[in-house]
N, C-alpha and C positions, 0 to 999 in steps of 0.2 A: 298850681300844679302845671298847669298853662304855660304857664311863662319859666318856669324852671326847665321844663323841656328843649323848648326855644334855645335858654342859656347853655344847655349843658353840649347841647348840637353845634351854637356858638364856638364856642372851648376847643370843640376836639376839631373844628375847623380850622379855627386860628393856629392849635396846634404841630396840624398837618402841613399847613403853609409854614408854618417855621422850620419843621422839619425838611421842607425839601428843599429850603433858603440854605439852610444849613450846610445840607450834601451839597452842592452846587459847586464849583469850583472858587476857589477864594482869588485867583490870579486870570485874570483875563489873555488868552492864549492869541493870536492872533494867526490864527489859520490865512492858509494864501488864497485869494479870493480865484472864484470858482472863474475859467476864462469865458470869453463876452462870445456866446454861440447865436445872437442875434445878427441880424442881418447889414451889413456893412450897407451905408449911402454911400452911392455912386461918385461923392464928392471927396469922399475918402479912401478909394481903390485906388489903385495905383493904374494910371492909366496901360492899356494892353494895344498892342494892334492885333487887330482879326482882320486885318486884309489878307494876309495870305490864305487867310482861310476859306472865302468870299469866293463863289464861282465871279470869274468874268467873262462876259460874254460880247462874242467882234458883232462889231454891224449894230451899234445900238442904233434906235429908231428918231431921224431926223423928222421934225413936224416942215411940211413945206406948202404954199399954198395952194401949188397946181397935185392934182392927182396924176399918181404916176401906175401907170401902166404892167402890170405883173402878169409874168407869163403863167397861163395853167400847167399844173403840175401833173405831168404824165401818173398814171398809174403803173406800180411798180408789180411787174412780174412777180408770183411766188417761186421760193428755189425750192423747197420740200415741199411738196404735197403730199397730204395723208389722206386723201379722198379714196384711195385702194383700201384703206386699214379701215377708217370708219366705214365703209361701204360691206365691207367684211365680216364687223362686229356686227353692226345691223340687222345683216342677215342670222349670222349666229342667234343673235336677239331671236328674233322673229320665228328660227326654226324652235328654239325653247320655247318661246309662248305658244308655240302651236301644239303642247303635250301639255300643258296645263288645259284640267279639265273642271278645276273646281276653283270659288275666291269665297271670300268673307262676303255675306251680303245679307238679304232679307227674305224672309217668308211671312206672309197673310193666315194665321190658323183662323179658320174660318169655320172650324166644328172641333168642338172639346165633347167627347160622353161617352153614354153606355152601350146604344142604339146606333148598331148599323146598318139599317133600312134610313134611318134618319139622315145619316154622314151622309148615305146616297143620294137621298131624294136635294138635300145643301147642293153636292156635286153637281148635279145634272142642273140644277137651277143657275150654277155660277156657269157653267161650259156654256150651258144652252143660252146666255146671255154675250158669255165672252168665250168664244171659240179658241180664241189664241192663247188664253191662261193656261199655263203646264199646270196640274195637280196632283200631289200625293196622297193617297188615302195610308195611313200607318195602324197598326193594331197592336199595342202592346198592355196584355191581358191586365183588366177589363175594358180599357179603354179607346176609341176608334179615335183618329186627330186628322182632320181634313186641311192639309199646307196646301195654299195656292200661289204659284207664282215663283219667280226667281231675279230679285232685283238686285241690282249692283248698288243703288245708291240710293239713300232712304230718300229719299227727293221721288225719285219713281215711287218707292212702296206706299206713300205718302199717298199721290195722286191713284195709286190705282185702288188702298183701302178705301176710300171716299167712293171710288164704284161700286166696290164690293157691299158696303156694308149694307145699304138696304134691303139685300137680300139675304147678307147674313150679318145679323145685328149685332151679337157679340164677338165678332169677328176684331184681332189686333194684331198688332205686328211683333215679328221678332226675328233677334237675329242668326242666324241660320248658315251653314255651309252651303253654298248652291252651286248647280251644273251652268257653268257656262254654255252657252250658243254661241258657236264662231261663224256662224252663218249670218246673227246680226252686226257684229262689231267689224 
């Protein structure tokens, strides 16, 4: 049974290959061959000149054995100056950055709960140690949230959680809208 299956798979193989021997054209056509889009050797271009194309340049450099003495080359005047115009933007600059009162930065919450005797007693522990920390105490029903601090770059909030937190231990960082001081920058 084996081996009759084999034979019959055989058959309709040998079949199919006759079959498409069959269709195939009986006259060989000689299509025109496809042209040569490989890359021509240099020995085979037809030579070109690119001189004309070629910067040239006067005064090329003689090698000689005495060194030759070269004059310094004054410094050349500017003919526009724009130090009125930048000097102008500048200040523009500067009066805008002076009405910007808020950036992207950092806050220390330094108290998450339910107990505001608690948020205070945190508060007066972080001031009474660090005077200069700005703090917000926030309450939105039930919960008290003590933000310390207003940093421009986690580099600072960085260094000033590592003060904070022994005195408030689940104290971490986040990122927050804060009040700039133009009186440090």
């Amino acid at each position: 049974m084996k081996h009759l299956l084999h034979n019959v798979s055989f058959v309709f193989a040998l079949l199919a290959l006759a079959s498409c021997a069959a269709t195939a054209p009986s006259v060989a056509t000689t299509a025109p061959a496809p042209a040569d889009t490989t890359r021509k050797t240099p020995a085979s271009l037809p030579a070109e000149d690119l001189s004309k194309y070629r910067p040239a340049f006067s005064g090329a450099k003689t090698e000689s054995s005495a060194p030759v003495a070269t004059a310094k080359p004054r410094p050349v005047p500017p003919t526009n100056q724009v130090n009125t115009q930048i000097d102008q933007r500048l200040r523009d600059q500067a009066y805008t950055n002076q009405n910007v009162k808020y950036a992207q930065g950092y806050r220390i919450l330094a108290y998450v709960g339910l107990e505001r005797d608690q948020a205070m007693a945190v508060r007066r522990t972080i001031i009474g140690q660090y005077p200069e920390e700005t703090d917000y105490v926030t309450f939105k029903q039930p919960v008290y949230r003590l933000w310390v601090g207003d940093y421009l770059t986690r580099l600072e909030a960085e260094q000033a959680i590592q003060r904070i937190r022994p005195l408030a231990p689940k104290a971490e960082l986040q990122p927050a809208q804060i009040v700039l001081n133009k009186t440090t920058y």
